[in-house]
C-alpha positions, -999 to 999 in steps of 0.1 A, spaced: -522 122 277 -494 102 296 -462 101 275 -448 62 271 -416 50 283 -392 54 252 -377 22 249 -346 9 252 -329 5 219 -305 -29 214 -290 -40 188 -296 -81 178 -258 -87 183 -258 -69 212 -284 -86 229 -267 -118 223 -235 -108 236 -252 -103 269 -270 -135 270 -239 -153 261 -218 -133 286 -244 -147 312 -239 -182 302 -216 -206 324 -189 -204 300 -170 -241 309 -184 -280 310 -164 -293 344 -184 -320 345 -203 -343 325 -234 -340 308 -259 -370 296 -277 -348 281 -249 -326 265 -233 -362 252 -264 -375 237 -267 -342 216 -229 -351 205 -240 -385 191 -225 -400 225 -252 -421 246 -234 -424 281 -254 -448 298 -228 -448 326 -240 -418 340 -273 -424 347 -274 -462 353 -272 -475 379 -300 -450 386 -283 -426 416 -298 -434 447 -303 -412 478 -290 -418 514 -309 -432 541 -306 -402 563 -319 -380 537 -346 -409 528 -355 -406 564 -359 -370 568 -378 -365 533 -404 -392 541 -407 -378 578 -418 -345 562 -436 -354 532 -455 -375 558 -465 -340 578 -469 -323 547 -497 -345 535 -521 -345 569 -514 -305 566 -526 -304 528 -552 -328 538 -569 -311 568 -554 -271 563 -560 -267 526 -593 -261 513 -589 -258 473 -615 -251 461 -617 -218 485 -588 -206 470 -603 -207 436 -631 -188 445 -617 -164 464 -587 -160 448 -567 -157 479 -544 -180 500 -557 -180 532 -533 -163 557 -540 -196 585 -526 -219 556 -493 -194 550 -492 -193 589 -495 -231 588 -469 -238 562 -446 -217 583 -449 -236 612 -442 -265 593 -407 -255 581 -420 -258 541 -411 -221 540 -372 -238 540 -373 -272 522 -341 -262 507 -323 -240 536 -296 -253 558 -306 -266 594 -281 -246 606 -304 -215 594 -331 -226 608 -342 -250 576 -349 -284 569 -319 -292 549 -340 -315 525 -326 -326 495 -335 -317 457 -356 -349 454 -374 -344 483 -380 -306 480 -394 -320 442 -417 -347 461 -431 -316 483 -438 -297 455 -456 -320 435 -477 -332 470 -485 -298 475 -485 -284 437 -519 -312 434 -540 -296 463 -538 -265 448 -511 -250 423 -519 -217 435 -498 -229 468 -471 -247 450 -468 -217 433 -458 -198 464 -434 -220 478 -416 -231 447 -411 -191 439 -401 -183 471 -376 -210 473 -365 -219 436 -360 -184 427 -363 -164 452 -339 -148 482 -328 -186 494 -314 -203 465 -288 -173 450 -281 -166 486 -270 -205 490 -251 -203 457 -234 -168 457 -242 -150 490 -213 -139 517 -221 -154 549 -232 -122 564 -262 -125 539 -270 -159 549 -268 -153 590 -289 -120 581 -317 -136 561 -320 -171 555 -331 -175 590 -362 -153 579 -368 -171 548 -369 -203 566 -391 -195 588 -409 -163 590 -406 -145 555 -418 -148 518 -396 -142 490 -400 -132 450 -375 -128 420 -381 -96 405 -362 -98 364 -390 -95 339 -403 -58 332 -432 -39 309 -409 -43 281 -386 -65 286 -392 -104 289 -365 -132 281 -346 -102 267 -320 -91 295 -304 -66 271 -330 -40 274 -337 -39 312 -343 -6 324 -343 -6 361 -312 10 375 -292 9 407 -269 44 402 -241 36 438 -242 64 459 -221 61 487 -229 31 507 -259 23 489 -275 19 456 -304 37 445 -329 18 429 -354 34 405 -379 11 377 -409 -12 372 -409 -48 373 -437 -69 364 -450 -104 369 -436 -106 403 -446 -137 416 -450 -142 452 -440 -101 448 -478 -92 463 -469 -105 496 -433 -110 497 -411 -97 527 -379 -97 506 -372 -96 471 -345 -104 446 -341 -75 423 -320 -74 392 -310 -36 381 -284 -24 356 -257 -9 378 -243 25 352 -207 19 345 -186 49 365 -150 48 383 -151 22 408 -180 3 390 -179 -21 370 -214 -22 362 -237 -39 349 -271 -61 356 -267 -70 392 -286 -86 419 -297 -72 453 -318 -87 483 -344 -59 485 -369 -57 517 -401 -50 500 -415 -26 531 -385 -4 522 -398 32 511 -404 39 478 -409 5 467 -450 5 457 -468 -32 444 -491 -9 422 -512 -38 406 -522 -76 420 -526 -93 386 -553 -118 375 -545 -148 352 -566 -170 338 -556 -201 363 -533 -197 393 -562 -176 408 -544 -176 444 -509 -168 433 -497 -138 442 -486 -119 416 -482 -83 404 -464 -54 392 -439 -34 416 -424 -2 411 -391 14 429 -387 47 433 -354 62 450 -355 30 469 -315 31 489 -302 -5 493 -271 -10 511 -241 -27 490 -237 -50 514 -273 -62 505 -255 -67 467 -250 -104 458 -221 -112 440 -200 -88 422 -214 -59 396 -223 -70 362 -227 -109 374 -265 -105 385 -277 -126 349 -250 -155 358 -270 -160 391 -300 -157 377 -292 -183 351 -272 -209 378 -302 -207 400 -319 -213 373 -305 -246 366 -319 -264 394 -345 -241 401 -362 -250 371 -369 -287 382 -393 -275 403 -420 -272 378 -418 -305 357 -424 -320 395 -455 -301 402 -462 -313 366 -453 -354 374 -476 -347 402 -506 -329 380 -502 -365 358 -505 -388 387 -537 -366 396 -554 -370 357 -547 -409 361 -561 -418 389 -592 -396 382 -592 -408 346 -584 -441 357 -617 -436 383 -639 -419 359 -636 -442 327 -643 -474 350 -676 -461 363 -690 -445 328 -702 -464 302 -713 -459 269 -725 -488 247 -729 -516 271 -690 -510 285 -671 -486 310 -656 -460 285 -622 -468 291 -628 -498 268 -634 -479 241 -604 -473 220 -606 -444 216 -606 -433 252 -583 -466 260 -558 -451 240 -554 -415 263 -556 -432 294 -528 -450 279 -510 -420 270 -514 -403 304 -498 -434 322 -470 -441 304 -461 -400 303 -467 -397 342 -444 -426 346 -415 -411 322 -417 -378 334 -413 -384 372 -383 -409 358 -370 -378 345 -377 -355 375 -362 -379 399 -334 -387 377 -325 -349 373 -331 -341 413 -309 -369 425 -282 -360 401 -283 -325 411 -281 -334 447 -250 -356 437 -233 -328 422 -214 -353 399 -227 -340 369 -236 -309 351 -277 -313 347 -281 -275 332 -297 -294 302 -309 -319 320 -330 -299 339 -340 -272 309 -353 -303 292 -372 -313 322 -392 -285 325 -397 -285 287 -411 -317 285 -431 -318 314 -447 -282 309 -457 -294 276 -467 -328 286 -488 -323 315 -509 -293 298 -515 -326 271 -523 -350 295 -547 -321 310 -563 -316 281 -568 -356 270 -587 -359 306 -607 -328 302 -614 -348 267 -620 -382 290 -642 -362 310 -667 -346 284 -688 -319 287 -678 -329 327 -645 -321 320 -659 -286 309 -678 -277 340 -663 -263 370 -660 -282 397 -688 -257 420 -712 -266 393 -707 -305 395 -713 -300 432 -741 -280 431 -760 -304 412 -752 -334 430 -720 -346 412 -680 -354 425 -666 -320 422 -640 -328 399 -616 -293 391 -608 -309 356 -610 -276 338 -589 -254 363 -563 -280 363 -560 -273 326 -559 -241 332 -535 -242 362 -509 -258 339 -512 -235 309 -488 -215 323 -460 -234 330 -451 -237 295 -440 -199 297 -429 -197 334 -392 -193 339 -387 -196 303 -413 -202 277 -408 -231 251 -394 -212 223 -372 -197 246 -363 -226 261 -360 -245 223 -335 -215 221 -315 -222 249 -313 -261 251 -303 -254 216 -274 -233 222 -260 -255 250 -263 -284 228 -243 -271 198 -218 -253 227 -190 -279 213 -192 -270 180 -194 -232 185 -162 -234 211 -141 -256 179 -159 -236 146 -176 -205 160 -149 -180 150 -156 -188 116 -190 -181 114 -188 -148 136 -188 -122 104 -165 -100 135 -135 -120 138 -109 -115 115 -92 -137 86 -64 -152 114 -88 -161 137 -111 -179 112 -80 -197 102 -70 -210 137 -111 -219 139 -107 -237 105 -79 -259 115 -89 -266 154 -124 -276 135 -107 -297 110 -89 -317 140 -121 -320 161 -144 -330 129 -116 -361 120 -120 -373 153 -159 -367 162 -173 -377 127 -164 -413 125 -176 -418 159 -210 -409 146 -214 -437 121 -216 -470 144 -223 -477 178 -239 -507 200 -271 -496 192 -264 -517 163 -251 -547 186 -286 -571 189 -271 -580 227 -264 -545 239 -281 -533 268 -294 -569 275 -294 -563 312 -329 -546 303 -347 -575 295 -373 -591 320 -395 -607 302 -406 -572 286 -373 -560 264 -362 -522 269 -331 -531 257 -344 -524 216 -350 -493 234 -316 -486 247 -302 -489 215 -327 -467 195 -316 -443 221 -274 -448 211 -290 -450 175 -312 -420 171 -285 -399 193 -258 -402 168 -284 -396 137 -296 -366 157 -260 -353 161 -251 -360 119 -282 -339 116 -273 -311 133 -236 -311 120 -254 -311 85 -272 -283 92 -245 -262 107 -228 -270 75 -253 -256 52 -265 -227 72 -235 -214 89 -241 -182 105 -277 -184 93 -282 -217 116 -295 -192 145 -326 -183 123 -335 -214 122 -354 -216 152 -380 -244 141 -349 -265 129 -333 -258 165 -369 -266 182 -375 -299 166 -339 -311 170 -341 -300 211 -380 -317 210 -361 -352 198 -332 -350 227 -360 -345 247 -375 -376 240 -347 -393 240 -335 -381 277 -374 -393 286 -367 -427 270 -334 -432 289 -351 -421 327 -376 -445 318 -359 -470 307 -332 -467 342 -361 -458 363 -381 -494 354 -349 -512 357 -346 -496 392 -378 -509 405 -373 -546 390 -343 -545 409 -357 -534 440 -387 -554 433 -412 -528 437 -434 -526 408 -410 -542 384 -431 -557 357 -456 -528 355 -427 -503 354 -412 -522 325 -449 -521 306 -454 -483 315 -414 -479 302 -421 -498 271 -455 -481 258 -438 -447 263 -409 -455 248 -431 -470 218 -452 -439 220 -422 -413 220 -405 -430 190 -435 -424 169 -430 -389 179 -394 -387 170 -400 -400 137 -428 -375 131 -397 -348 146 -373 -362 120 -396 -364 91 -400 -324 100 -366 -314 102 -363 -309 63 -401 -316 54 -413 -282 68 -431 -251 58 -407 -231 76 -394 -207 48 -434 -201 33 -442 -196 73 -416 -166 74 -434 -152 41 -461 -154 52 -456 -136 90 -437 -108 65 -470 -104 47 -494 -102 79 -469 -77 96 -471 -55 61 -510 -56 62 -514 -78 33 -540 -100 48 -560 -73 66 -591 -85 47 -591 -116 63 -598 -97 94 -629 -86 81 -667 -96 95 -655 -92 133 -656 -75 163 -625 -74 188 -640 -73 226 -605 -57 238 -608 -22 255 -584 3 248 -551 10 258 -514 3 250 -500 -28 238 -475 -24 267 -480 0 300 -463 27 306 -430 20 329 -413 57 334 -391 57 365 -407 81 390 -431 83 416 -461 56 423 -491 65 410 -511 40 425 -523 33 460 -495 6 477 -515 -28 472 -487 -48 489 -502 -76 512 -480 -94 534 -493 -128 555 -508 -120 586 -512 -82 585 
């Protein structure tokens, strides 16, 4: 019998301490999203809606034009689904193309494009076929190019961004057996010995980590004299000895992607392959993070253009009762829903991207409520057209075309998306750390006196610096223009999103007396109160879609490019979304929350194993979690690179 890995025992504190230590501590630029959780609706910021150059216009379009004949005539969908494999002609393809570096410098070999248009790529490509979005968006996000660009000496970048722009994939190797969005517990080390670290562990869900030619590996460095220690990050070459891919994983959508579990065993990396200092490998992964997360609500804007048009195309030509279907309410009333999202969440994608490549502002939230929102979203607007659909919407596409009928991959699309509401942060998790970002002001005025480990002084100094901040911040909270009937009037064109703008100022300053008023009652408790913290991030959310919708229609009236149906599409979702806000607010103290925690307490105890009863479970056997003992591979090396 094979003995399991003992796990790793942290402490709750503990665990936050290193999450927090990971954080970007300071705010050196502005936030719309941070103000708009403070009750402050800074409009300035985002409107005039941030336009691009017309260089970087020029080079984008050029590309995205090449892109789309390659995706056109090179990528065949629907045989990546059923085989399950990227063919190695369309990896040797994309190569050739330069879409290995979207994001790398020219001067690397790279095509220098900018955040917008990398996003524009992704969603182009990320429709095709997710499975290849996939690849490029892990290998370029998150993998070796993006920390290498942000923290890497410029011995690193002469040594391999060339390669990753042209000739080799990357992966981001954090999450292990046992340890998810958990950091405190990793258990893969890097012990320095001489000039090198030795690497020893087992990481899992490596994306891209199948196939990859170099990997970004975070480790927990043991502190000794000369080390600091710490989690740190290395640029690993995954043909090194000793490092084993000992399983190619199979998910229920993504069928191409290639993703799997790697092991390292004695594996020597040089120092100088080290980026960043000793202990700072979380920070990196978090500030990559912050940008690199915008790549998944734009393969989700793009997975809602493709449910329009083909629910747009779909409910025309059926009909039922004498009229095409989408005359029906019923079905009118999705379609509906699916335009108006598709148009706010690529407002909020483009919004986020052009900021980001601005650099004026700090978009961490910005873009952890992007990919929020659109993850949750698109798997909606997935699941309303597989409802549009019908048993059609069922069926795989291979069994609509074997019987004569457009073969329509409505059912893998929905299951395509499914997982990008736990990908680089799942929505609680995320919910968790919107939440902390947004509260970040009161913590840095008030948190000492909640902390049950500072002492009596320091909850005094907390108590007065608090008591200064509150008599400032408070009154602020209780009028605003959004009670001025001519505020915002520049967003009137016939159609009004001006009401809308002023909801926005309206709602943000209620949200903000909410969460004060929690943080009042609660106290040190408030971080329990994770559906409280979920609903109040869902309704910043909503708002941050209402504003890019709002700026994003006012854009195209201005530039007179679909003005008037942008300002319809803004108004029905901003219509629809403050529905949903309401609902939020209604929730925040008219929960089940507290009987939900008895009743968890109860199924953990076994109190409700009779409702179990008159079932069979089809699992096999097995361990919850697999065994991840540092050592030797047990498994034949099932590592696959392009082209071998």
């Amino acid at each position: 019998m094979t003995a399991t890995t003992p796990r790793t025992t942290v402490t709750e504190r503990e665990a936050r301490r290193v999450a927090e230590a990971a954080r970007e501590q300071d705010w050196r630029k502005p936030s719309f999203a941070k103000e708009l959780f403070l009750g402050r609706f800074r409009l300035d910021l985002i409107h005039p809606h941030p336009l691009p150059d017309e260089e970087s216009v020029r080079r984008g379009e050029e590309f995205l034009a090449k892109l789309r004949a390659f995706c056109e005539t090179q990528i065949d969908a629907a045989r990546i689904e059923r085989e399950a494999r990227i063919p190695d002609e369309v990896v040797a393809g994309l190569k050739e193309l330069g879409a290995l570096g979207m994001k790398i410098d020219p001067k690397y070999g790279g095509l220098g494009l900018t955040q917008l248009y990398y996003n524009k790529a992704l969603a182009l490509v990320g429709s095709i076929s997710p499975a290849v979005g996939a690849l490029l968006s892990a290998h370029q996000s998150i993998g070796v190019p993006q920390p290498l660009k942000m923290f890497g000496t410029q011995e690193q970048k002469d040594a391999f961004l060339p390669r990753c722009a042209r000739t080799d994939i990357s992966a981001f190797l954090l999450t292990e057996p046992d340890v998810g969005s958990d950091p405190a517990r990793l258990a893969t080390t890097a012990v320095p010995d001489g000039d090198d670290y030795v690497l020893d562990g087992v990481k899992l869900w490596t994306t891209n980590g199948v196939v990859a030619d170099l990997l970004v590996v975070m480790a927990r460095v043991p502190k000794s004299e000369g080390h600091k220690g710490g989690i740190t990050a290395f640029v690993v070459e995954a043909g090194a000895e000793g490092v084993t891919v000992e399983n190619r994983n199979a998910f229920m959508g993504l069928r191409g992607i290639e993703n799997g579990v790697t092991r390292f065993h004695r594996v020597r990396v040089p120092a100088a392959h080290r980026i960043g200092p000793e202990g700072a490998g979380l920070k990196i992964a978090l500030t990559t993070l912050n940008t690199g997360r915008l790549s998944l609500p734009a393969m989700c804007a793009g997975a809602g253009k493709w449910c329009l048009a083909i629910a747009r195309q779909w409910s025309a030509e059926r009909e039922q009762w004498g009229k095409p279907v989408a005359l029906h309410e019923a079905v009118g009333s999705k379609i509906s829903f699916i335009a108006a999202t598709t148009f706010a969440l690529e407002a909020v994608v483009d919004l986020s991207s052009q900021m980001a490549d601005e650099d004026r502002n700090d978009i961490r939230i910005e873009a952890a409520l992007a990919k929020l929102y659109g993850s949750e979203m698109a798997w909606t607007m997935a699941d309303e057209l597989v409802q549009i659909r019908g048993g059609r919407g069922y069926e795989t596409a291979e069994s609509l075309r074997a019987r004569g009928e457009r073969p329509v991959p409505a059912e893998q699309m929905l299951r395509d998306l499914r997982i990008n509401r736990i990908f680089e942060g799942s929505t609680e998790i995320m919910h968790l750390l919107i939440a902390r970002e947004a509260v970040d002001a009161h913590l840095s005025v008030a948190g000492d006196l909640i902390d049950p480990d500072k002492p009596l002084s320091a909850k005094a100094r907390a108590g007065a610096n608090a008591g200064v901040f509150y008599a400032k911040w408070l009154p602020k909270l209780v009028a605003g223009p959004g009670q001025l009937p001519t505020a915002y009037s520049e967003f009137k064109h016939g159609i009004d999103l001006s009401g809308h703008l002023r909801y926005v100022e309206r709602t943000a300053r209620k949200l903000a007396r909410s969460t004060f008023y929690a943080m009042s009652r609660w106290q040190g408790r408030m971080e329990t109160k994770q559906g409280f913290l979920g609903r109040i991030v869902d309704i910043g959310a909503e708002l941050f879609a209402m504003s890019a919708a709002c700026v994003r229609a006012e854009r195209l009236w201005r530039e007179g490019e679909h003005g008037r149906e942008a300002y319809q599409l803004a108004d029905v979702f901003c219509r629809q979304a403050r529905i949903r806000v309401e609902e939020l607010f209604g929730r925040l103290w008219t929960n089940t929350d507290d009987l939900d925690r008895k009743v968890v307490r109860g199924v953990l105890a076994g109190a409700y194993t009779w409702l179990e009863e008159g079932v069979l479970d089809p699992s096999g056997e097995g361990p919850w979690i697999a065994d991840a003992t540092p050592g030797p591979p047990t498994r034949e090396n099932a590592r696959r690179p392009f082209g071998s």
